[in-house]
C-alpha positions in Angstrom: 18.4 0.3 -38.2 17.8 1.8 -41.3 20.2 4.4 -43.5 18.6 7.4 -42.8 18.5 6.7 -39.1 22.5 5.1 -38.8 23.5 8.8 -40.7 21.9 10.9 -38.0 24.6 11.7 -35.2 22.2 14.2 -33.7 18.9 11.7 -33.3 17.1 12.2 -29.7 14.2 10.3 -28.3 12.0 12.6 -30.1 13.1 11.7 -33.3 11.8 8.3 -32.5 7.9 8.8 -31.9 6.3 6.3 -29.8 9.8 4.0 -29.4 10.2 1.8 -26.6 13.2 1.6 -24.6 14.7 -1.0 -26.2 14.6 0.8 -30.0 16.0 3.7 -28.6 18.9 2.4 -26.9 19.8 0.9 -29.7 19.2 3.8 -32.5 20.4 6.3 -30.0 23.2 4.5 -28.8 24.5 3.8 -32.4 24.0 7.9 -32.5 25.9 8.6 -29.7 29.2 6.5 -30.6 29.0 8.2 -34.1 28.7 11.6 -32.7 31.5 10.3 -31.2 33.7 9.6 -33.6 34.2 6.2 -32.6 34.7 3.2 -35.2 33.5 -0.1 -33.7 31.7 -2.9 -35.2 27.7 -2.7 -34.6 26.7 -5.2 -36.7 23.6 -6.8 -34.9 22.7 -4.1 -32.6 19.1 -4.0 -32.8 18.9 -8.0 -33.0 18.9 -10.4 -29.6 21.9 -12.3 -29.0 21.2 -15.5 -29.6 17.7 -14.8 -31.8 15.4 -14.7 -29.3 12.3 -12.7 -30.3 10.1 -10.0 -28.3 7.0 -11.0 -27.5 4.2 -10.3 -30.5 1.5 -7.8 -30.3 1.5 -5.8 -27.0 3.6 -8.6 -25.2 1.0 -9.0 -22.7 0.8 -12.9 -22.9 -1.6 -14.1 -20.3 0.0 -17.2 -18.0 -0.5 -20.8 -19.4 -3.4 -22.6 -17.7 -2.2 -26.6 -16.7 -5.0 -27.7 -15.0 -6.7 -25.7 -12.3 -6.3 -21.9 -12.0 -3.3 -21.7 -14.0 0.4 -22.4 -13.5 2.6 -19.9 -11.4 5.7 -20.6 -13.7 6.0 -18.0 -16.4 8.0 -18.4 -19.3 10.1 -15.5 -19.6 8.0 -12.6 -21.6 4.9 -14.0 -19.9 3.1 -11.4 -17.8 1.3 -12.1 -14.8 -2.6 -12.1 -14.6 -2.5 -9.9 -10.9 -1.4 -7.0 -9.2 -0.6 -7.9 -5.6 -0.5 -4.8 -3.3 1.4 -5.7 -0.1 2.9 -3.8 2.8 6.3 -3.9 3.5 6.6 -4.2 7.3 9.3 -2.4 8.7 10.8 -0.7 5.7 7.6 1.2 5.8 7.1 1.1 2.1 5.0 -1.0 0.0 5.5 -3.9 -2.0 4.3 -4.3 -5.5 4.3 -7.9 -6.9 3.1 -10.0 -10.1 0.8 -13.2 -9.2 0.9 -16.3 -9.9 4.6 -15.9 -10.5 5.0 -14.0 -7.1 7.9 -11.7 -8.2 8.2 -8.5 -6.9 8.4 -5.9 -9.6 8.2 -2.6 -7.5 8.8 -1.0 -4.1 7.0 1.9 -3.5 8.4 4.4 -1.0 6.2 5.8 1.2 7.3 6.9 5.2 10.8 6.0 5.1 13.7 7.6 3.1 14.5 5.3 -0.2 18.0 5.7 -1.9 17.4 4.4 -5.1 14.3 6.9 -5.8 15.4 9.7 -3.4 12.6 9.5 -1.3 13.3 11.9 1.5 16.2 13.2 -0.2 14.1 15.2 -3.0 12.2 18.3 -1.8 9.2 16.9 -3.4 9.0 13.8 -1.6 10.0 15.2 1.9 7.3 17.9 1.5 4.9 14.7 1.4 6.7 13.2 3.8 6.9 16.2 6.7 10.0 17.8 7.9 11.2 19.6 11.7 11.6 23.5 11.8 15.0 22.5 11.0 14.3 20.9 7.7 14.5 17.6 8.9 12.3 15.0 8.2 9.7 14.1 11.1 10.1 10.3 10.9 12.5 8.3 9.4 11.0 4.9 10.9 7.5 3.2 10.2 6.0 -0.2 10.5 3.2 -0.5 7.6 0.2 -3.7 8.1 -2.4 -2.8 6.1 -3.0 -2.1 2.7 -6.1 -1.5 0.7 -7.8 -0.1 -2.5 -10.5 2.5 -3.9 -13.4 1.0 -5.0 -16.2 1.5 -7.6 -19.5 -0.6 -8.7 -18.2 -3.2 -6.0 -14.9 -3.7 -7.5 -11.5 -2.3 -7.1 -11.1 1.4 -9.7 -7.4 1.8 -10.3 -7.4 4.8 -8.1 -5.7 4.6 -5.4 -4.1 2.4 -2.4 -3.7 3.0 1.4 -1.2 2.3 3.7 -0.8 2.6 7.7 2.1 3.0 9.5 1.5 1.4 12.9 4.3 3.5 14.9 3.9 7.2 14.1 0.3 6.7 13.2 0.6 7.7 9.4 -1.6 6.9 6.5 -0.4 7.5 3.4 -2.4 7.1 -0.1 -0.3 5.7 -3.6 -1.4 7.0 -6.7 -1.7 3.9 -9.0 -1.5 5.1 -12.0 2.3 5.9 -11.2 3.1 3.3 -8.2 4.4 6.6 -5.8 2.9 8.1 -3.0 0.9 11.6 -3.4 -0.3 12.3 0.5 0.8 11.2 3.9 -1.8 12.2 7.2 -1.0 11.8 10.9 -3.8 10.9 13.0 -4.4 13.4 15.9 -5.2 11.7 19.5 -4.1 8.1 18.1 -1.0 5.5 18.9 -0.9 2.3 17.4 -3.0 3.3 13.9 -3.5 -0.4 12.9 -6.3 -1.2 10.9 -7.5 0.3 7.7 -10.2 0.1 4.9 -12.0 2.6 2.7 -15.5 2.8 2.2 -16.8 0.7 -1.1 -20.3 3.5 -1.5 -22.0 6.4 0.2 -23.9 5.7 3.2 -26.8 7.9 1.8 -26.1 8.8 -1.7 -26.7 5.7 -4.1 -25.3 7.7 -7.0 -21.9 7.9 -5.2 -20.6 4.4 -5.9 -16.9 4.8 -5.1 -14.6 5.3 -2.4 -14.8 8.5 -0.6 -13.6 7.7 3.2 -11.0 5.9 4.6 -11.3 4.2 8.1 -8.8 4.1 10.6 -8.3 1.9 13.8 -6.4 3.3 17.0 -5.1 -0.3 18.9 -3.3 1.5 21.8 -5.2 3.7 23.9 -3.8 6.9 25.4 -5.1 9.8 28.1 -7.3 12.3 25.7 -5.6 15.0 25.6 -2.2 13.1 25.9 -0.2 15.9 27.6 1.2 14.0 30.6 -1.6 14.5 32.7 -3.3 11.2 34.3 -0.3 9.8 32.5 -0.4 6.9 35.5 -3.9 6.3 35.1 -4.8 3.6 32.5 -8.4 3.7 33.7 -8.5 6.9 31.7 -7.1 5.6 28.7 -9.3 6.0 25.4 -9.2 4.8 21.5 -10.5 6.8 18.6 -11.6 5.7 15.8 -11.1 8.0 12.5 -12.7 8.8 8.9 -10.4 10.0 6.5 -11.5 11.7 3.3 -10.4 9.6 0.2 -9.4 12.5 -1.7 -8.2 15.7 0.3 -6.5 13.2 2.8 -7.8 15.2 5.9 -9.2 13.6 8.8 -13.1 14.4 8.7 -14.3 13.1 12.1 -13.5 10.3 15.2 -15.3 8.7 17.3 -14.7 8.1 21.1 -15.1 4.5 21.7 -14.9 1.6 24.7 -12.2 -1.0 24.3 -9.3 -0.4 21.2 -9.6 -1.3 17.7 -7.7 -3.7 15.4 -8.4 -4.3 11.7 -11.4 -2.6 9.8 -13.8 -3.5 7.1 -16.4 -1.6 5.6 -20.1 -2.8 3.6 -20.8 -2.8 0.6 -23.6 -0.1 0.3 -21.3 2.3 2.6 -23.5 2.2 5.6 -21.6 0.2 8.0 -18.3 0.5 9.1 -16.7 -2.2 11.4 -13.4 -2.6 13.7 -13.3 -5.8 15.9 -11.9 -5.7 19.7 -9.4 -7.4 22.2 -8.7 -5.8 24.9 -12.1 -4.5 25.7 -10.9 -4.3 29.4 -8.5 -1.5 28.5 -5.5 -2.8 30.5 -2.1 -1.3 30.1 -0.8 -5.1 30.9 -1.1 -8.1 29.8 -2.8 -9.9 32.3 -5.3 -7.3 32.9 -6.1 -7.8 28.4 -8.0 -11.1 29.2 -10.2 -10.9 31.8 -13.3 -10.4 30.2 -15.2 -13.2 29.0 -15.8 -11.6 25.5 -14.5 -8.9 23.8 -16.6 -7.3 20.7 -17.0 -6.3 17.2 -18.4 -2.6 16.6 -20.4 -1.4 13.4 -20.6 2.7 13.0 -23.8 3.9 11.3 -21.6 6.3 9.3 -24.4 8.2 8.3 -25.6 8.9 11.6 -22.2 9.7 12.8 -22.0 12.4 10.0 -25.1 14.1 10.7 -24.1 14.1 14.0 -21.0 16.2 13.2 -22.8 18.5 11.1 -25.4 19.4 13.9 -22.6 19.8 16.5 -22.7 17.3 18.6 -18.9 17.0 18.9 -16.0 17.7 21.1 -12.2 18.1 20.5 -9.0 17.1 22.4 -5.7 19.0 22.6 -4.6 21.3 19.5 -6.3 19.1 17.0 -9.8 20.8 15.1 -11.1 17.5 14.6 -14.4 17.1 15.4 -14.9 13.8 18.0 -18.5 12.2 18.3 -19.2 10.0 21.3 -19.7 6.5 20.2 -19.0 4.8 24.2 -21.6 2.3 25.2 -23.6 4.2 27.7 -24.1 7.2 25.2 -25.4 4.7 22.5 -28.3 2.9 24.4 -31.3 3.2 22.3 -31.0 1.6 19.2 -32.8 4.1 17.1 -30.4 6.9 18.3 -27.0 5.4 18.2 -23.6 5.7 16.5 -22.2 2.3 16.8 -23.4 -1.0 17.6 -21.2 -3.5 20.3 -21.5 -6.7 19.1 -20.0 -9.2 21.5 -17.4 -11.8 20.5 -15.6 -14.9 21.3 -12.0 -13.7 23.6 -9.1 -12.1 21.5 -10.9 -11.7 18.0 -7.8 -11.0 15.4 -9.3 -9.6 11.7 -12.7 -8.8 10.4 -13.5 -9.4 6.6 -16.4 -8.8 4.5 -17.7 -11.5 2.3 -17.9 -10.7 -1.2 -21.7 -11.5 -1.7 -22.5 -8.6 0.4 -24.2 -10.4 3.7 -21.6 -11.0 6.3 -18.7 -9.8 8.2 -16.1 -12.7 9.5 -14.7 -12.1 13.1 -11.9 -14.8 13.8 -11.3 -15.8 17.3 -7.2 -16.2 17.7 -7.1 -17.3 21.4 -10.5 -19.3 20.6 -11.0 -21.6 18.1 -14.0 -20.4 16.2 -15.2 -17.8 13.8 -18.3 -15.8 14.0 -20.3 -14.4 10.9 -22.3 -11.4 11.8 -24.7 -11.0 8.8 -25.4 -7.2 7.9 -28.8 -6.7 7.7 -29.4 -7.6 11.1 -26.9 -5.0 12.5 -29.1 -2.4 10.3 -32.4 -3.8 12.1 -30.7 -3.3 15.2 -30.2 0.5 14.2 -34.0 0.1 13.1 -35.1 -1.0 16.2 -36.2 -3.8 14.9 -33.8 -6.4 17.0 -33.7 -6.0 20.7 -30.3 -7.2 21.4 -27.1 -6.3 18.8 -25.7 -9.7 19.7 -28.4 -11.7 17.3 -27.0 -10.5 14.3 -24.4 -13.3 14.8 -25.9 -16.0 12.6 -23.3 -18.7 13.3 -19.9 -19.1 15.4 -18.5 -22.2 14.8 -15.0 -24.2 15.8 -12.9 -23.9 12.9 -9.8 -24.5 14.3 -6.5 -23.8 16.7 -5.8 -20.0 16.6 -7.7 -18.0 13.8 -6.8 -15.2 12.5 -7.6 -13.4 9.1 -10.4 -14.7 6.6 -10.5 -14.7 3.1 -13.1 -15.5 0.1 -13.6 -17.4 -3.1 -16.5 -15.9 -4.6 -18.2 -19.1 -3.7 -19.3 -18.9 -0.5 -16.5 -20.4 1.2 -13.6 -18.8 3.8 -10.2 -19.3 3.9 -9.0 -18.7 7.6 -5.5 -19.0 8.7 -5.0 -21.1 11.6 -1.8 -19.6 13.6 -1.6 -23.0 16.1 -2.6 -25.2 13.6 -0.2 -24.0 10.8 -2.9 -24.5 8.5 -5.4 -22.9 6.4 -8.8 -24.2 6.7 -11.6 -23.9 4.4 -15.3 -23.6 5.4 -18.3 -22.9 3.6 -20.3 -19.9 5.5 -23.9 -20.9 4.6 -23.2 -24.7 6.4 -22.0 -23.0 9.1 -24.8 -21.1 9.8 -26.8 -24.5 9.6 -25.0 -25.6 11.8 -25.2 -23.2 14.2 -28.7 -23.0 14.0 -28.9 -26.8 14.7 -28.6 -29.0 12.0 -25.7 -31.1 13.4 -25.4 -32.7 10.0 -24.3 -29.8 7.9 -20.4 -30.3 7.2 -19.2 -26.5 7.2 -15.1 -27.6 6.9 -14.7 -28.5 3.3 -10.7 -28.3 3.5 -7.3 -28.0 5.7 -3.6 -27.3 3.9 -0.7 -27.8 6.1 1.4 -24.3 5.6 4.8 -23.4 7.1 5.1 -22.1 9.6 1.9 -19.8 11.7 0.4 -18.4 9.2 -1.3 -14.8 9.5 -2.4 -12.8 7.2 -4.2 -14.3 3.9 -5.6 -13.1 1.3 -7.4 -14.3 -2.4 -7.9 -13.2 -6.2 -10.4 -10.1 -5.6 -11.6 -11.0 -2.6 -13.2 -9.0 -0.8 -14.8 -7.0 -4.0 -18.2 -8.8 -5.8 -15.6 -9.6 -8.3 -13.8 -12.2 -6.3 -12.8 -15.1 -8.8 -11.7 -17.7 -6.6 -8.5 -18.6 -8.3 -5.5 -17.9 -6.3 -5.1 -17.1 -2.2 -1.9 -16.3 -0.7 -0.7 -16.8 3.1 1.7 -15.4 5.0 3.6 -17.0 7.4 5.6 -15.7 10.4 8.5 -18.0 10.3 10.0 -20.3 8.0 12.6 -21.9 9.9 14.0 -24.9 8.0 12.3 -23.7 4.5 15.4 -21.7 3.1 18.8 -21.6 3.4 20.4 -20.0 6.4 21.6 -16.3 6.7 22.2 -16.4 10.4 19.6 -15.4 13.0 17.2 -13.4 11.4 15.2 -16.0 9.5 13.0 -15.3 6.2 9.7 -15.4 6.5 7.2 -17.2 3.8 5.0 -16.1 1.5 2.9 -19.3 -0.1 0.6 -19.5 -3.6 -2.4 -21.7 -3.1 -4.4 -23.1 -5.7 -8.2 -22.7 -4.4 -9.9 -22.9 -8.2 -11.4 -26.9 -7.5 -12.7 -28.2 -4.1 -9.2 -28.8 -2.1 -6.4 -26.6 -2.1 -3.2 -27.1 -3.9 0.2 -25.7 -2.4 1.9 -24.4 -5.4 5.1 -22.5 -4.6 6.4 -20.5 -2.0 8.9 -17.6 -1.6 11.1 -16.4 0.8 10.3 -12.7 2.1 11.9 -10.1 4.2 10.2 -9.8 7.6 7.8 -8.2 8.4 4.9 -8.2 5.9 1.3 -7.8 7.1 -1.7 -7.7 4.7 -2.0 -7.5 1.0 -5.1 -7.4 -1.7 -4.8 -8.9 -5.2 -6.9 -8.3 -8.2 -6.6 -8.6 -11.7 -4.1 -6.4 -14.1 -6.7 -4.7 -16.4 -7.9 -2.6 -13.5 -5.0 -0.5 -13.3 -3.9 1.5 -16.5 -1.0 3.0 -15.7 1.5 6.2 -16.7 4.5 5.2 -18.4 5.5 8.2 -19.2 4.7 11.5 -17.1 3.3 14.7 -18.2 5.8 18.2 -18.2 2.9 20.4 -17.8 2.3 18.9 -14.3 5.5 20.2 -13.0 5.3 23.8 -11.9 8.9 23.9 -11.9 9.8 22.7 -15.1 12.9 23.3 -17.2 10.5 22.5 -20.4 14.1 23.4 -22.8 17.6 23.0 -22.5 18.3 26.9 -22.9 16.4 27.4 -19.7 19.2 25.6 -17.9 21.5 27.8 -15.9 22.6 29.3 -12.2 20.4 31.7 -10.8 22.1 33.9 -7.9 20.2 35.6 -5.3 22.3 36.6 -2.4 23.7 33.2 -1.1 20.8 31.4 -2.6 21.6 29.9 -5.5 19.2 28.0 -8.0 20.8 25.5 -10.6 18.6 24.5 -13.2 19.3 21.5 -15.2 17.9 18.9 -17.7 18.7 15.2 -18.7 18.6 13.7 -22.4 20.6 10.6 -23.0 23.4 10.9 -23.1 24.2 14.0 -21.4 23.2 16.8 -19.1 22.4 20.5 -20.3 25.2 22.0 -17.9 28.2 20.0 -18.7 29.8 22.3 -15.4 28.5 25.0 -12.7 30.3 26.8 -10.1 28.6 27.8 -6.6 30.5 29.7 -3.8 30.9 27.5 -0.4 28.5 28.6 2.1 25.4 28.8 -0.5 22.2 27.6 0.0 21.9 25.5 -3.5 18.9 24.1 -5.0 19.2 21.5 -7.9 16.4 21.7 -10.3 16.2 18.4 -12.2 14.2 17.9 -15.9 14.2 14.4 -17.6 13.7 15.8 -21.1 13.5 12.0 -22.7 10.0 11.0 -23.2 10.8 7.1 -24.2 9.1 4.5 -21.8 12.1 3.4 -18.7 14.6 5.9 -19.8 15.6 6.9 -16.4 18.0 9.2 -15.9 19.6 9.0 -11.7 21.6 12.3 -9.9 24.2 11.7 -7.6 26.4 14.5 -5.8 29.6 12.9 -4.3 30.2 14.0 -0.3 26.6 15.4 -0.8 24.4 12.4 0.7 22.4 13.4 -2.6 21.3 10.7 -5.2 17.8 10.3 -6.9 15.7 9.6 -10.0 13.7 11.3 -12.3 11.4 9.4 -15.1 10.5 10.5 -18.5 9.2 14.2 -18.7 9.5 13.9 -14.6 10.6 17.0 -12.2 12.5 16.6 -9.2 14.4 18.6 -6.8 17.0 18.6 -4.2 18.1 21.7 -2.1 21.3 21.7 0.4 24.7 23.5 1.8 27.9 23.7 -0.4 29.9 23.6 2.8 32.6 21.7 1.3 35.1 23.6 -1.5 36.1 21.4 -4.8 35.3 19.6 -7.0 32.6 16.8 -7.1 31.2 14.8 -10.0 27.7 14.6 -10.4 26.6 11.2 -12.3 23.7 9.6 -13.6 23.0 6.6 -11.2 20.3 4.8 -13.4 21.3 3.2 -16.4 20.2 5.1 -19.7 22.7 4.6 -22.6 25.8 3.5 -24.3 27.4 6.2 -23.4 26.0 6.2 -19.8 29.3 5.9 -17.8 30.1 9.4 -20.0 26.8 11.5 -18.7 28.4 13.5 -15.5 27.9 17.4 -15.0 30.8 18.7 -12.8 30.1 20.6 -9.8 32.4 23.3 -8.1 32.4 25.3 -5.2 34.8 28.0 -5.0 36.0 28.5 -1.1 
């Protein structure tokens, strides 16, 4: 610390341009104890105990390689090479984690309340979240699977992320540039919203290469409208599947389909859209769900849905405006007219994935043991009339193994398919298999098989599914662990493994222990996402952009206390409200330094949240309680941090 900064009892974090965190603690906190008047010794208060030093340059040090793709052991200051995006099960948030290392660095809230950021406590974040007439919020339960990301030129942009949750039928998009979630949509006409994925191009514009829809897969099917009539009757049953528009978050069409839908995947130019099928007999039990022989796989010519929106051709069920197109088998008969192709199966298919070169989509079998590649361009000749039967655009379908499940890619024309029976994760080259099935009974498709523990499900691999995949790293999840931690009673962990899949076989590097129940998850490299560490004033309408602005505002019994933070204090040291007032708590974070958080906690209030450097946030509820009641700062910020309260009283 130099003189003229150690003399200055009055030094903020704007006197310290472009600090870090850790400079300002230390320059500021040496401020505050002056200011003060305390007398303590401070030698060595911008030094490490012990010596250690910060990491040089912009501390970004890439992991060590030892041999193959790298080792998932950082030493501490080392940064991870990938972003891993996964959902977080029944928390209904979403899980943000570092790979190789496999620490999670983030939770992002998304359809259920969080109490560390205030998530459904803030009236921000419940307006994205949707509240009852009665100020409520609408859900406070969700079940996320599926996560995916915008893309551009092939590759993952930085944009955004989506997320589903399974049991309200919710799909929320998270802003990655600040890791929090921006929009949440309910699906009209759908239960069981399970599968997800967003268009990679536009299906007739070649200029627009980026993300611009998001598909959505209905699993259970329900009586259209779903108003109690023919509630008896599953014959009436129907699924829908949905288009979402990546940026206004408003449902744009459905389709009216035969059989359910699972998980989704999209192409590559934007023309085809896929959801695979169990269940094709539509029955409401589970003996009726396996009587067919097959089930199917359908592709949606999404530029022949659209212009089949725009001319009309539509219906709609209940109160929703959303236009439905029918996409059933017998209106879709002639090739060169139809919505959607019904490409038939083996039984119980569970995941469909698109390769990264561009050709094929993966169907894998789960309740048989093989996996089917359906390349692309044949479905398109179908559409063209150029194929008379959909079903011979499956190029191979191959035994693979003992309960498939979900496919993954190393850039180098081999799978990864998790093998729930098996345990195992088996690796098979795509291009063999389609010899293969085409009869040479000497090409070897299965390169590899890796023992996992215990049924593995979803699985995943360095950029997979983009053209960028790199072939480095794949990750598994599996649905119990049983004997692989220690014990915490009888809710087990479940496991999450790191594979090694950079040389021929596949090396089991670590494994963690995870909170049930994760579903899917997509991992690509750090320098796609560039991301706000400090947010911007301006983009808060509400604002309290100087101290002096701070103050209670009275109209009638509503009452509007506006408030900033700068370490280490609050602009209203006190402020009195009368008990029965509708209060609102405007909140400013006035500290622009990188992590200076600054929390707000009302005792007896159920009120606590966060707001980030240069960050907005509200809360707004009754005084129906006469006293007095400390409001704190939750989140760490300062030497003097324990100090930083405001005092709130209501007069009776």
């Amino acid at each position: 610390m130099s003189e003229g900064q150690s003399k200055n009892p009055e030094m903020t974090a704007d006197s310290v341009p472009n600090a870090g965190r850790r400079s300002f603690l230390g320059a500021a906190g040496v401020a505050g104890l002056v200011g003060a008047g305390l007398s303590m010794g401070l030698a060595g208060c911008r030094k490490e105990e012990g010596g250690a030093a910060a990491p040089a340059g912009d501390g970004h040090a890439a992991a060590p390689a030892h041999g193959g793709a790298g080792s998932p052991h950082l030493k501490p200051g080392e940064l991870d090479t990938y972003y891993g995006i996964w959902s977080g099960g029944h928390t209904g948030d979403m899980r943000i984690l570092g790979l190789p290392s496999g620490r999670e660095i983030h939770r992002v809230p998304v359809f259920t309340p969080d109490a560390l950021v205030g998530w459904g406590i803030t009236n921000e974040s419940r307006k994205i979240m949707g509240t009852r007439p009665d100020g409520s919020l609408k859900y406070t339960v969700a079940d996320t699977h599926h996560t995916h990301a915008s893309y551009k030129d092939g590759n993952y942009d930085g944009r955004y992320a989506w997320i589903n949750d399974k049991i309200n039928s919710r799909i929320a998009r998270v802003r990655l540039d600040t890791f929090t979630c921006d929009k949440i949509t309910e699906l009209p006409n759908v239960q069981g919203f399970h599968g997800i994925f967003p268009d990679k191009a536009d299906p007739v514009d070649p200029a627009i290469n980026y993300t611009t829809r998001v598909f959505c897969g209905s699993e259970f099917s329900i009586p259209l409208p779903n108003n109690g009539k023919d509630a008896a009757d599953a014959t009436k049953y129907r699924s829908l599947f949905s288009c979402v528009d990546a940026e206004t978050m408003e449902v744009r069409w459905q389709a009216l389909i035969d059989g359910n839908c699972d998980l989704v995947a999209t192409s590559f130019d934007g023309k085809l859209a896929a959801t695979n099928q169990y269940n094709t007999e539509m029955g409401a039990h589970y003996e009726d769900m396996m009587s067919a022989e097959r089930d199917a796989c359908l592709f949606f010519n999404i530029a022949r849905i659209e212009e089949a929106v725009k001319a009309g051709k539509t219906k709609t069920y209940g109160d929703s405006k959303v236009p439905v197109v029918d996409a059933t088998r017998a209106a879709n008969a002639d090739p060169k007219t139809a919505l959607v192709a019904y490409v038939s199966v083996p039984k119980n298919p569970h995941g469909v994935n698109a390769s990264p070169d561009a050709k094929y989509f993966i169907c894998a079998g789960k309740l048989n043991p093989t996996a089917t590649v359906i390349e692309l361009q044949k479905v398109l000749d179908w559409f063209d009339g150029k194929l008379d039967n959909a079903d011979k655009a499956i190029v191979a379908e191959v035994e693979i193994g003992l309960g498939p499940l979900h496919t993954a890619f190393d850039g180098r024309g081999n799978a990864y398919t998790t093998l729930f029976l098996d345990s195992q994760v088996v690796k098979w080259n795509i291009e063999a298999a389609i010899k293969f099935h085409a009869g040479d009974k000497n090409a070897k498709y299965v390169v590899d098989r890796l023992d996992v523990t215990y049924q593995p499900g979803h699985i995943n691999a360095s950029q997979s599914e983009t053209r960028a995949a790199d072939g480095k790293w794949l990750c598994v999840g599996c649905k119990f662990s049983k004997d692989r931690f220690l014990p915490v009673g009888p809710l087990h962990a479940e496991t999450e493994q790191l594979i090694d899949i950079s040389g021929e076989k596949m090396v089991l590097v670590a494994d963690h222990p995870v909170r049930p129940e994760p579903h899917d998850f997509i991992i690509f490299k750090r320098d796609i996402i560039k991301t706000k560490q400090i947010y911007n004033l301006d983009d808060f309408p509400n604002a309290i952009k100087d101290p002096k602005e701070s103050g209670v505002f009275r109209n009638g019994n509503k009452v509007t206390v506006k408030i900033t933070s700068q370490a280490p204090a609050f602009s209203l040291r006190e402020f009195t409200v009368k008990k029965g007032d509708e209060v609102t708590l405007v909140l400013t974070n006035l500290d622009n330094i990188e992590d200076l958080t600054h929390g707000f906690a009302i005792p007896k209030y159920n009120i606590n949240f966060i707001v980030n450097p240069q960050e907005t946030a509200s809360v707004t509820f009754k005084a129906d309680k006469p006293g007095v009641y400390w409001c704190y700062c939750t989140h760490f910020c300062h030497a003097l941090h324990l100090e930083m309260r405001s005092r709130m009283i209501v007069e009776g």
